[in-house]
DRENTORMAR-937566 format. One record per residue (C-alpha): residue number from 1; residue in one letter; chain; x, y, z. Coordinates in Angstrom, 3 decimals, padded with zeros to 6 digits. Layout:
REM DRENTORMAR-937566
ZASE   i aa ch        u        v        w
ZASE NUM  A  A        X        Y        Z
...
END
This chain:
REM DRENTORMAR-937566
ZASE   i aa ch        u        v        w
ZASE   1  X  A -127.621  023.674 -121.261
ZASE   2  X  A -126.670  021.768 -124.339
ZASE   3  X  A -122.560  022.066 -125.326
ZASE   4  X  A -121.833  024.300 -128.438
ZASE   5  X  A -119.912  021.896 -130.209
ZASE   6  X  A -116.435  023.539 -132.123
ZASE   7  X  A -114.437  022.064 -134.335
ZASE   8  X  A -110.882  023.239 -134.651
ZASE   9  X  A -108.799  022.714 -138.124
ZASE  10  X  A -105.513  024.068 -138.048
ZASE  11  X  A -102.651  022.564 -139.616
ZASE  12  X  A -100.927  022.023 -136.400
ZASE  13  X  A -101.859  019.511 -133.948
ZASE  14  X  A -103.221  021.306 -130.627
ZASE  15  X  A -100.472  021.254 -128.541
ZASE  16  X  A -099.243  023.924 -125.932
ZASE  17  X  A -095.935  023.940 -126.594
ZASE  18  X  A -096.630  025.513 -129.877
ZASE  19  X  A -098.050  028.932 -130.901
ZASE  20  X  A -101.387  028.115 -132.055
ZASE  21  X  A -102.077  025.323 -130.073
ZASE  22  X  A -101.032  027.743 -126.764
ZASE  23  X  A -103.212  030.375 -127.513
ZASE  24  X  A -106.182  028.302 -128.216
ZASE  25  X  A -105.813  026.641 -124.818
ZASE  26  X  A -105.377  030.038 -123.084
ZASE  27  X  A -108.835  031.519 -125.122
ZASE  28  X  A -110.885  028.810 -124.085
ZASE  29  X  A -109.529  026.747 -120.804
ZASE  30  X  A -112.071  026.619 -118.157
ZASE  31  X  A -115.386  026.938 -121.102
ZASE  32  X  A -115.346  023.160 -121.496
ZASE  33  X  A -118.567  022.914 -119.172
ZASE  34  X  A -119.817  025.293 -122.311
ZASE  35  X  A -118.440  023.767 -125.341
ZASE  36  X  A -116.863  020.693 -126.247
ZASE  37  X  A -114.244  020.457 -128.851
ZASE  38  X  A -112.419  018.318 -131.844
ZASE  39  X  A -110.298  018.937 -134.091
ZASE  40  X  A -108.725  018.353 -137.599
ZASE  41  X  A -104.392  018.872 -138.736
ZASE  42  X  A -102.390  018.016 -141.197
ZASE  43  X  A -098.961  018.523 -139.519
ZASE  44  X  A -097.408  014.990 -137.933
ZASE  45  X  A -097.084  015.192 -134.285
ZASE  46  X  A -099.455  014.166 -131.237
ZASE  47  X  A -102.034  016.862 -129.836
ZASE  48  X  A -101.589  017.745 -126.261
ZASE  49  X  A -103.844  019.751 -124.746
ZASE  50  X  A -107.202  019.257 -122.008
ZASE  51  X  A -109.792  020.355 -123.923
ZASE  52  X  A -110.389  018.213 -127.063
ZASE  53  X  A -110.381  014.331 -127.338
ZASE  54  X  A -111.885  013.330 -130.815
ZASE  55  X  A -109.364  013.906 -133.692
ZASE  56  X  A -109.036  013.799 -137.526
ZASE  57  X  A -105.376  013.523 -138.669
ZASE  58  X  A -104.952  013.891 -142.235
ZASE  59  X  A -100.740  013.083 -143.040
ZASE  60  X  A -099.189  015.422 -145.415
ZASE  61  X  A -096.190  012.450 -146.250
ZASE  62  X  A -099.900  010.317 -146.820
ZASE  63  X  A -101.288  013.130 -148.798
ZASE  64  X  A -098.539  013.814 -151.160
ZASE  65  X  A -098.153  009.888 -151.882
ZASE  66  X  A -101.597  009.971 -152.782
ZASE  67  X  A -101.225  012.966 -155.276
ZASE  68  X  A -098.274  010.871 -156.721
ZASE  69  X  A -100.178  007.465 -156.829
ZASE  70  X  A -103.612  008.647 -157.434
ZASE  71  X  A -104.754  005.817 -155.651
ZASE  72  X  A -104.485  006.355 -152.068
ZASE  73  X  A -107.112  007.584 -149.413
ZASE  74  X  A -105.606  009.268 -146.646
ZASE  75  X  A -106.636  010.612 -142.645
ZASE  76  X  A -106.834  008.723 -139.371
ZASE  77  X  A -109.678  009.312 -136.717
ZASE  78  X  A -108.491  008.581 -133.218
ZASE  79  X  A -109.788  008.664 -129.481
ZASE  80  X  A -106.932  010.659 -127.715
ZASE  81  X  A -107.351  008.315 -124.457
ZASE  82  X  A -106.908  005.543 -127.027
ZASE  83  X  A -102.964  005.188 -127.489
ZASE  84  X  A -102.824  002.234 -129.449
ZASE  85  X  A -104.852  003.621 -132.196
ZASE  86  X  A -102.846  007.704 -131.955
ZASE  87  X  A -100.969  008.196 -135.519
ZASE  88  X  A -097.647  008.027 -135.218
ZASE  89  X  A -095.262  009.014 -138.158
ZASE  90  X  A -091.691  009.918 -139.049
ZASE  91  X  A -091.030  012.302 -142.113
ZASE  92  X  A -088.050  012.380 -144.544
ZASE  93  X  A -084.894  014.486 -143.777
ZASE  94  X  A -085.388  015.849 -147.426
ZASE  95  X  A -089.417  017.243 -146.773
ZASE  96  X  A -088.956  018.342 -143.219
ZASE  97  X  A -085.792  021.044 -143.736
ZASE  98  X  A -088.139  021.864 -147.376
ZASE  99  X  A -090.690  022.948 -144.538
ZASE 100  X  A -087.977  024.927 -142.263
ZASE 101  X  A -086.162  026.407 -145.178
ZASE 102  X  A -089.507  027.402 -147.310
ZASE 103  X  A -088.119  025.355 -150.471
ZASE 104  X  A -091.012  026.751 -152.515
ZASE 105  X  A -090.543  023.957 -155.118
ZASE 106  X  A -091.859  021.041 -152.775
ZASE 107  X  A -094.516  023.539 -150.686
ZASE 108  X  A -096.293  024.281 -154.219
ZASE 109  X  A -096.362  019.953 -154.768
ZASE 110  X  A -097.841  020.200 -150.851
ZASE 111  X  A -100.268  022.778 -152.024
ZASE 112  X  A -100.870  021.030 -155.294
ZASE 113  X  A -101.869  017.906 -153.195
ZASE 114  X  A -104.615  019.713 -151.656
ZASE 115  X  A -106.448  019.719 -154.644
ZASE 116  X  A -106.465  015.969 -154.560
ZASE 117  X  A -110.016  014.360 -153.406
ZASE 118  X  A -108.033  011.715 -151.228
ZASE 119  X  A -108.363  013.060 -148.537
ZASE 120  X  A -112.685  012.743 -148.993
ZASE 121  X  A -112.952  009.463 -147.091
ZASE 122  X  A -115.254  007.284 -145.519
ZASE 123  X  A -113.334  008.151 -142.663
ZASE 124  X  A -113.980  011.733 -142.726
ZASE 125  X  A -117.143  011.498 -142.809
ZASE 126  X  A -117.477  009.507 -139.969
ZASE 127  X  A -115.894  011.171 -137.726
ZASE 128  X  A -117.777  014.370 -138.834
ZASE 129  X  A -120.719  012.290 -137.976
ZASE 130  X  A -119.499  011.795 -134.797
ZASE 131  X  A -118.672  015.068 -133.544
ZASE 132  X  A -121.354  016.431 -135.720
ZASE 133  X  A -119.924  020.399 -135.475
ZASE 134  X  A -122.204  023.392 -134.532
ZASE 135  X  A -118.879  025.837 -135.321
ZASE 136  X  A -115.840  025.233 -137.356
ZASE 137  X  A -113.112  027.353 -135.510
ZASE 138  X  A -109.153  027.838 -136.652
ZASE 139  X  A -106.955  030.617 -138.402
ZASE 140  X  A -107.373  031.868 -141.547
ZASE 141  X  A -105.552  029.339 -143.591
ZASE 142  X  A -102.523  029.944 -146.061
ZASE 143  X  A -102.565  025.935 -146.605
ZASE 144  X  A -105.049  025.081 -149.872
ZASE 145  X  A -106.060  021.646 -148.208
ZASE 146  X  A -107.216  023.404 -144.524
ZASE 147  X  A -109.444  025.866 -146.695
ZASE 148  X  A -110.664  023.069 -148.398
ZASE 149  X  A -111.986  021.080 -145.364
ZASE 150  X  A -113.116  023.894 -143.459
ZASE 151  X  A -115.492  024.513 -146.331
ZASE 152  X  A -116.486  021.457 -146.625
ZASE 153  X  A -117.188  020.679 -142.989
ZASE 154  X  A -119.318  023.342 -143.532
ZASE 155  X  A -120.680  022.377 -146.359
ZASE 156  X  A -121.326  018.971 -144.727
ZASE 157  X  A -122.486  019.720 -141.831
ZASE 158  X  A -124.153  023.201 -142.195
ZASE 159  X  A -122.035  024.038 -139.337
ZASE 160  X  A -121.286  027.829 -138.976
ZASE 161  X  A -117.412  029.098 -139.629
ZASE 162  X  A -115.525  031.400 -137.858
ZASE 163  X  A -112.070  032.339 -139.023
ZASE 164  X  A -108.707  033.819 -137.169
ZASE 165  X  A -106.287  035.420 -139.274
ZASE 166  X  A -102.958  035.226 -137.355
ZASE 167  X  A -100.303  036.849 -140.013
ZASE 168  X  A -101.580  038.850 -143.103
ZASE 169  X  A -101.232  036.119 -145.876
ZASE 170  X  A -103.495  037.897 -148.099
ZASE 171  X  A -102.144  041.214 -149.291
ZASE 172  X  A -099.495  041.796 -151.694
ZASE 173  X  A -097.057  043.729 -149.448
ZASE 174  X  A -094.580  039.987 -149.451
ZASE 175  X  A -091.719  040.446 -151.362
ZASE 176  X  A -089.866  037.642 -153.350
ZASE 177  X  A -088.399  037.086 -156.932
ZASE 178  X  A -089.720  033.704 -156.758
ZASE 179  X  A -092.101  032.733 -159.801
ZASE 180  X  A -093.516  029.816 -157.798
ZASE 181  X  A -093.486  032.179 -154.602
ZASE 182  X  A -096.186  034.161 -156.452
ZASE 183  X  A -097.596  030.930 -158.108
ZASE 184  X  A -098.283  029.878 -154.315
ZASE 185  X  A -099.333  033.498 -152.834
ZASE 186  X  A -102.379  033.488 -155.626
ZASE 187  X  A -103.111  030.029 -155.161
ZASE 188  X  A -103.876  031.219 -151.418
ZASE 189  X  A -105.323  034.113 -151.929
ZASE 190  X  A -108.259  032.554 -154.113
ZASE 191  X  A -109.087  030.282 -151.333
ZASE 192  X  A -108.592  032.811 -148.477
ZASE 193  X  A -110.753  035.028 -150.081
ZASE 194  X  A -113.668  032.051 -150.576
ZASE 195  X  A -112.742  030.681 -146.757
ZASE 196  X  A -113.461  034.244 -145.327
ZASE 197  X  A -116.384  035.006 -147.542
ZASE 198  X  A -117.614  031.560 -146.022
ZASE 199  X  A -116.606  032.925 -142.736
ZASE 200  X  A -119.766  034.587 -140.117
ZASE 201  X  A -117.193  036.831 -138.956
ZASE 202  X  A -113.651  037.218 -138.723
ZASE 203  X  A -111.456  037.561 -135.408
ZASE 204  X  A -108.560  039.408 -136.312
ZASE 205  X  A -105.388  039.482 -133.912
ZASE 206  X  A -104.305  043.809 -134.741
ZASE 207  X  A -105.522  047.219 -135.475
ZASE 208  X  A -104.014  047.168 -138.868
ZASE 209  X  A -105.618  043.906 -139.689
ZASE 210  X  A -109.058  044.661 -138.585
ZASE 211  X  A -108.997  047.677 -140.315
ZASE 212  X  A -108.136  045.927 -143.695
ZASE 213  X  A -109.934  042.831 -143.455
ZASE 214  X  A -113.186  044.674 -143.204
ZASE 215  X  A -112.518  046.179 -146.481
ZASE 216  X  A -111.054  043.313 -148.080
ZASE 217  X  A -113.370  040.849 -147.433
ZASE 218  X  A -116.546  042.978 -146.343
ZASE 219  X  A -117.102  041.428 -142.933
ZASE 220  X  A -117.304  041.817 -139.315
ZASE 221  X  A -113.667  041.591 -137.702
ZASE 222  X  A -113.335  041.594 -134.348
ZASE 223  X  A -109.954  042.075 -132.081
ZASE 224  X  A -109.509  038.505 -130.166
ZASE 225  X  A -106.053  038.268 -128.171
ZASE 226  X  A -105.256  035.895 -125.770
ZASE 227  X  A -105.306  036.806 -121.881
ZASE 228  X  A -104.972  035.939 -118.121
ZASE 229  X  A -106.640  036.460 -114.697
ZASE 230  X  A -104.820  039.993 -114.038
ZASE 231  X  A -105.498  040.586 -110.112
ZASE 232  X  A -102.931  041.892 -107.710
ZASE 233  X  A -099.187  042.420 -109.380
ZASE 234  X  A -096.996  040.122 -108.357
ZASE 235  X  A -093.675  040.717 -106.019
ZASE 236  X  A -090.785  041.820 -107.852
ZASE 237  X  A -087.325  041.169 -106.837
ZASE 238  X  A -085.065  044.208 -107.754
ZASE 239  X  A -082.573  044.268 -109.752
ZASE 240  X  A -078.982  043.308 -109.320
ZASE 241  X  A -075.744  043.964 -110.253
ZASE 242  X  A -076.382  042.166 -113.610
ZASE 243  X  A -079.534  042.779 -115.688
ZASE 244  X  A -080.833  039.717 -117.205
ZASE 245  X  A -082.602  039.313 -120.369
ZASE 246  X  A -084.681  036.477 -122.098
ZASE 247  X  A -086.257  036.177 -125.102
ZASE 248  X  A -088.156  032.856 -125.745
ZASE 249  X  A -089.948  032.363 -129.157
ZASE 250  X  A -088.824  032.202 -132.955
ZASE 251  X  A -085.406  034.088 -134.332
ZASE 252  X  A -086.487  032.932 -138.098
ZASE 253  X  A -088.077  035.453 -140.275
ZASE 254  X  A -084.732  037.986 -139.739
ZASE 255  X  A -085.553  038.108 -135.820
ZASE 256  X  A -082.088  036.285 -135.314
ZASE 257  X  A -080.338  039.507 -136.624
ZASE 258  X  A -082.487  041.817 -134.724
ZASE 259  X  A -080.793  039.719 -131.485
ZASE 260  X  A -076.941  039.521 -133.105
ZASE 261  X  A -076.827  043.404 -132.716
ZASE 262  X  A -078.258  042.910 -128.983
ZASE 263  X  A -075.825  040.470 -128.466
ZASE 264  X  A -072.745  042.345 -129.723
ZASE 265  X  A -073.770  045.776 -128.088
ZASE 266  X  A -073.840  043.655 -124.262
ZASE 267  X  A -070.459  042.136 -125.548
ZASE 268  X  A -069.133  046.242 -126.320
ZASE 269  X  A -070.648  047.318 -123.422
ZASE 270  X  A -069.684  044.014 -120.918
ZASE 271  X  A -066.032  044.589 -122.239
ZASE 272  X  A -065.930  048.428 -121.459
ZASE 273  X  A -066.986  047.865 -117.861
ZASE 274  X  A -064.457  044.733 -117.177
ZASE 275  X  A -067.489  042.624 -115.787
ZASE 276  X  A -071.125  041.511 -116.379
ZASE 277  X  A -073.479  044.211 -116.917
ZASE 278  X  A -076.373  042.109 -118.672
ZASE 279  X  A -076.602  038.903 -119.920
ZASE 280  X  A -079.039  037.318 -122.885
ZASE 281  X  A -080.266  034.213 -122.689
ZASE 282  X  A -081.929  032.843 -126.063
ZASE 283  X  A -084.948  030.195 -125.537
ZASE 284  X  A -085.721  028.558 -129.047
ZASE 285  X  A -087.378  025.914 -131.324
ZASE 286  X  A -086.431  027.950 -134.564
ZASE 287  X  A -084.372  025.638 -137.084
ZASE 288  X  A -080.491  027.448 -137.004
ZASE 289  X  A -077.324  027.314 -138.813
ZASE 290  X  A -073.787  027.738 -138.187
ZASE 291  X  A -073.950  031.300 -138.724
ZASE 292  X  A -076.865  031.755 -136.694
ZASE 293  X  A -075.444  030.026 -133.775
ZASE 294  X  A -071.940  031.852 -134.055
ZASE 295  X  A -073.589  034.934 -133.865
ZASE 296  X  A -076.103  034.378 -130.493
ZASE 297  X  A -073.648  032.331 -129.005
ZASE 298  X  A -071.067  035.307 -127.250
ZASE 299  X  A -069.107  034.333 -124.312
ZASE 300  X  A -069.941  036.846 -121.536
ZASE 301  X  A -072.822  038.242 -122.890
ZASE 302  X  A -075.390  036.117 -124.716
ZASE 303  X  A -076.377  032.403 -125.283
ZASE 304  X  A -078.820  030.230 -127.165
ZASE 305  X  A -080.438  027.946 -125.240
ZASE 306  X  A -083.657  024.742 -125.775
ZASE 307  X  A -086.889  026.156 -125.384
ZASE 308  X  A -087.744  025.383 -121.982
ZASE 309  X  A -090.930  022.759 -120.754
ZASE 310  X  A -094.564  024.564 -121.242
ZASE 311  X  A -094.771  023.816 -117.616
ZASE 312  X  A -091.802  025.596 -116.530
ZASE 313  X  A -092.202  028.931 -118.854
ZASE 314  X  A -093.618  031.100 -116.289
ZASE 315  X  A -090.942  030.331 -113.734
ZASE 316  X  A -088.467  031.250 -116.533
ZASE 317  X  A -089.843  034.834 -117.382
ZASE 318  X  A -090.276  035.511 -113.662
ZASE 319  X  A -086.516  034.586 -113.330
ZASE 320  X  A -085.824  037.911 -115.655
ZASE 321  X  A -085.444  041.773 -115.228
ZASE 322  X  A -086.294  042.617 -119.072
ZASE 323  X  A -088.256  040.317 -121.401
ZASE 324  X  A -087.166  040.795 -124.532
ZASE 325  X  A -089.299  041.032 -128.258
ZASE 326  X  A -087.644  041.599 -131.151
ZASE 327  X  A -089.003  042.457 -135.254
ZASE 328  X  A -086.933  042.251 -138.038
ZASE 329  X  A -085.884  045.275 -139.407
ZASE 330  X  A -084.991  044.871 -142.984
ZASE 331  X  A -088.212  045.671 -145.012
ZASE 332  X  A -089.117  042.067 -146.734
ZASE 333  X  A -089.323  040.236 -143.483
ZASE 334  X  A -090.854  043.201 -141.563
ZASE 335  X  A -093.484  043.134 -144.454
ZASE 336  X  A -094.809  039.551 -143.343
ZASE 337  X  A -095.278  040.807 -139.606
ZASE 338  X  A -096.592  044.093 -140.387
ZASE 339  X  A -099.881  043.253 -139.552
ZASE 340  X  A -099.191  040.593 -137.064
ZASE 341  X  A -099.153  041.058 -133.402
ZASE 342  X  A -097.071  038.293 -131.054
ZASE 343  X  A -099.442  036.265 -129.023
ZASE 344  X  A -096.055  035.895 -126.276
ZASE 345  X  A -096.367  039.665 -125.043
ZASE 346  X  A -099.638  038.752 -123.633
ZASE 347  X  A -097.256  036.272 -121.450
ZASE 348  X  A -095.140  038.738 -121.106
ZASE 349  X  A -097.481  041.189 -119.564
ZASE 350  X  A -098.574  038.582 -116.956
ZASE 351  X  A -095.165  038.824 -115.879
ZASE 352  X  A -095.100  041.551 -114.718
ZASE 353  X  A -091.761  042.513 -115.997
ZASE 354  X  A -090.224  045.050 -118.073
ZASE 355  X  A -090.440  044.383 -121.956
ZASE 356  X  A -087.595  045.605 -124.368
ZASE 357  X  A -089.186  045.886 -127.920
ZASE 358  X  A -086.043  046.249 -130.522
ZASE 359  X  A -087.007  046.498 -134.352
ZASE 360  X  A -089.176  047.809 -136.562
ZASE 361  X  A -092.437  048.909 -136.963
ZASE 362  X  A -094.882  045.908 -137.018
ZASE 363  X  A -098.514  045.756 -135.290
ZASE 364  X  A -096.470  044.520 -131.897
ZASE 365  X  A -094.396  047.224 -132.041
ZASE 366  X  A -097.153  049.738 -132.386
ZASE 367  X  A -099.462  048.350 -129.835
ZASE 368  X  A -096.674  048.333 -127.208
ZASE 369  X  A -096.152  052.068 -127.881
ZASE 370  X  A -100.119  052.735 -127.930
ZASE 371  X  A -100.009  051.309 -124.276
ZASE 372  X  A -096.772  052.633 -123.289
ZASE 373  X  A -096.679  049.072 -122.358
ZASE 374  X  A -092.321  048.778 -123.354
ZASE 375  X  A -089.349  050.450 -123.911
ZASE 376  X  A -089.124  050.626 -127.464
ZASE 377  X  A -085.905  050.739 -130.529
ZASE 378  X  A -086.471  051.269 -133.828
ZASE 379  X  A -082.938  052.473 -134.698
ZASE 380  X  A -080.423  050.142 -135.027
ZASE 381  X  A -077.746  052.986 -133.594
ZASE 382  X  A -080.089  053.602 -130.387
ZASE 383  X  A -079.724  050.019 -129.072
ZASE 384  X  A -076.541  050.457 -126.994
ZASE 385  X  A -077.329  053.860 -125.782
ZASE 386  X  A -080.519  052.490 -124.371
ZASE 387  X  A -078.435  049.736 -123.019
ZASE 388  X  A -076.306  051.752 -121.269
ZASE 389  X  A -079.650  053.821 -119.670
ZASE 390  X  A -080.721  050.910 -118.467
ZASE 391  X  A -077.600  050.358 -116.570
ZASE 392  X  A -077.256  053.687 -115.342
ZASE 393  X  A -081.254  053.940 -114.382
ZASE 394  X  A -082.105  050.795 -113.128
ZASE 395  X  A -085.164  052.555 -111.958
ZASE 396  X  A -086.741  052.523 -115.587
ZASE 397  X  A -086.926  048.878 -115.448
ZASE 398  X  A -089.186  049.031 -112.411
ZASE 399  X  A -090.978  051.634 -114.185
ZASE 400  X  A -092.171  049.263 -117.292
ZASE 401  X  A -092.417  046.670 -115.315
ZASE 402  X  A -095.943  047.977 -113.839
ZASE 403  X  A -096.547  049.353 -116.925
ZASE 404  X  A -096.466  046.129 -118.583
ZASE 405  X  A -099.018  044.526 -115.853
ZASE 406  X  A -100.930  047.800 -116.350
ZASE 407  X  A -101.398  046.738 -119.926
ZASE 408  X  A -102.131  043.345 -119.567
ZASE 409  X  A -105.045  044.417 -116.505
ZASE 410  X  A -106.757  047.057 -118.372
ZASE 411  X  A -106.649  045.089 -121.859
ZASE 412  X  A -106.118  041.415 -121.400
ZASE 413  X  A -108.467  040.102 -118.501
ZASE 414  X  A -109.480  036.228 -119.499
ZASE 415  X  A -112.733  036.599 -118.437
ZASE 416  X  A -113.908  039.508 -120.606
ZASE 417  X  A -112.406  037.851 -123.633
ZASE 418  X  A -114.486  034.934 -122.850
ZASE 419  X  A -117.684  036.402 -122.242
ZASE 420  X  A -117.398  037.787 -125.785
ZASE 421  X  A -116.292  034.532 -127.297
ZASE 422  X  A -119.219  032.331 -125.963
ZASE 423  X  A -121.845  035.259 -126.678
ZASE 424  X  A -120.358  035.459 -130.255
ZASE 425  X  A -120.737  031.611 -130.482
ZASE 426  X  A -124.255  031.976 -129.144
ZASE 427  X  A -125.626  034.673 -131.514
ZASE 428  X  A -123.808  032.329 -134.323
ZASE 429  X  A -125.528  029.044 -134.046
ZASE 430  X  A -129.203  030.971 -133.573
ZASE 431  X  A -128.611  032.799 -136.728
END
């Protein structure tokens, strides 16, 4: 049988040691005798994944020197098992903490640069030629210049789209006092609204978002998370004299707070019983200051650490008693992740270990207590009492443990989630 042909466009390069580029490599390893894929980002950096080999690289730095110059035509097509030819590229200090720190000023001249026809080349088109799509695949885009090219792949190549909304950039529940924040948010919205129009359907990653999307945009949305081979539980090693707790993922968006209480209530609570009752280890990539790094890093009780090797992940939640997830709790960051729901608990589950959810109320949050899949905080003032249950009750740890696994067996199996996928690509492409 003939491949179905995807192309990905995301603004990330497909890597597994980052968010996207993980949970596209978890949805479709193993489907490669079924479809063959390509993709198309913006964001510097080399893919790394097993799946795709023909790429598009279009360089922001290249992108916003040709909205300055008018003159210049930017993107790269490369062969991944041809090195010589892979893009390399270093960005300036000044753009690359405007990314981390959101500097909305030098994102709108980003977004602005989209408009630009530069990035229309001869180039392009050859490479569409090339891998010639059947479906253009990738989330939802808040970028101007990714909904751009995904409609005019399709465009191009009458290929069929299908989007996957990740976090709710479309509704108006953000808050900022920012003019150009706004100026940005309805730049978006005009071409989110014409990318999922566009779109045959929408996968949509929560209850809340499904739910919304539908109405928003009047189409099909469908619930697509990422999953495993769930089979027999694994052996767990009970727990000692000192619980231990990771958390591995992003502290940004007021998640780093969330953890500072954590961290203080196992300091109070180490303190009181003259030894170790449970240490926090922090795994992360997230950009932090001074501040941030005083207030993770507490002798005795919690410390920030490198996110550890793809390859050694696993090993490193298996190492734990209670796998942490944290929302932020104050309401402008918690409105960004309302509708969201964190591709890692799906890791998590697979575990098999016991999940701590501390924060508010987000689409993770409420999933975990639809499943009874973790023990779940809301309150800032219940955090060390539930600490201290823990110590007392080890047993409860064992407890969410299986129902964690339970979760992840009864919704999560890799297989199912596949099925669907191909049959949805199927009854696409004979539309």
């Amino acid at each position: 049988m003939k491949k179905i042909r995807v192309l990905i466009i995301t603004y990330y390069p497909w890597r597994e040691d980052n968010n996207v580029g993980n949970s596209y490599s978890n949805l479709f390893a193993g489907m490669d005798d079924k479809l063959e894929f390509s993709q198309i980002y913006m964001r510097e950096g080399l893919p790394q994944n097993k799946l795709a080999h023909d790429y598009f690289y279009i360089s922001e730095m290249d992108l916003l020197k040709g909205f300055i110059m008018r003159n210049k035509k930017v993107g790269v097509y490369f062969h991944f098992d041809d090195m010589e030819n892979n893009p390399k590229e270093t960005f300036s200090k000044i753009f690359n903490r405007a990314r981390i720190l959101r500097w909305q000023i030098l994102l709108l001249i980003r977004d602005l640069a989209g408009f630009n026809a530069q990035w229309k080349s001869k180039q392009l088109d050859d490479f569409l030629d090339k891998v010639h799509p059947d479906i253009i695949f990738g989330t939802l885009p808040n970028e101007v210049l990714n909904s751009k090219l995904m409609l005019y792949v399709k465009e191009k190549c009458s290929s069929k789209l299908i989007t996957y909304p990740w976090d709710d950039y479309y509704s108006l529940c953000h808050k900022s006092i920012s003019p150009i924040f706004w100026l940005r948010k309805f730049m978006a919205r005009y071409f989110l609204m014409k990318t999922a129009k566009a779109s045959e359907f929408l996968y949509v990653i929560s209850d809340i978002m499904k739910k919304e999307y539908t109405q928003i945009f009047n189409k099909e949305c469908k619930l697509l998370f990422k999953g495993y081979m769930f089979g027999q539980r694994p052996l767990m090693k009970p727990v000692g004299n000192t619980i231990k707790m990771i958390y591995m993922g992003n502290i940004g968006g007021g998640r780093w707070k969330v953890l500072a209480s954590l961290a203080s209530s196992i300091d109070k609570i180490n303190k009181y019983n003259k030894d170790t009752k449970i240490i926090l280890n922090i795994y992360t990539l997230s950009a932090r200051t001074g501040k941030i790094d005083d207030a993770l890093n507490v002798k005795g009780a919690s410390t920030i650490l490198p996110p550890v090797p793809n390859e050694e992940v696993q090993a490193t939640m298996y190492s734990a008693d209670i796998l942490l997830h944290v929302e932020p709790w104050n309401g402008k960051d918690r409105s960004f992740y309302r509708a969201s729901f964190s591709t890692k608990l799906v890791d998590y589950f697979y575990s098999a270990k016991c999940i701590l959810a501390i924060g508010g109320d987000t689409a993770s949050i409420d999933y975990l207590k639809d499943n009874d899949a973790a023990i779940v905080v809301n309150k800032r003032k219940q955090v060390e009492q539930t600490l201290c249950t823990l110590i007392e009750t080890p047993l409860i740890i064992d407890q969410y443990a299986q129902k964690s696994w339970n979760c992840g067996y009864k919704n999560h199996q890799i297989r199912k989630i596949q099925e669907m996928i191909y049959n949805d690509f199927l009854k696409v492409i004979q539309k």
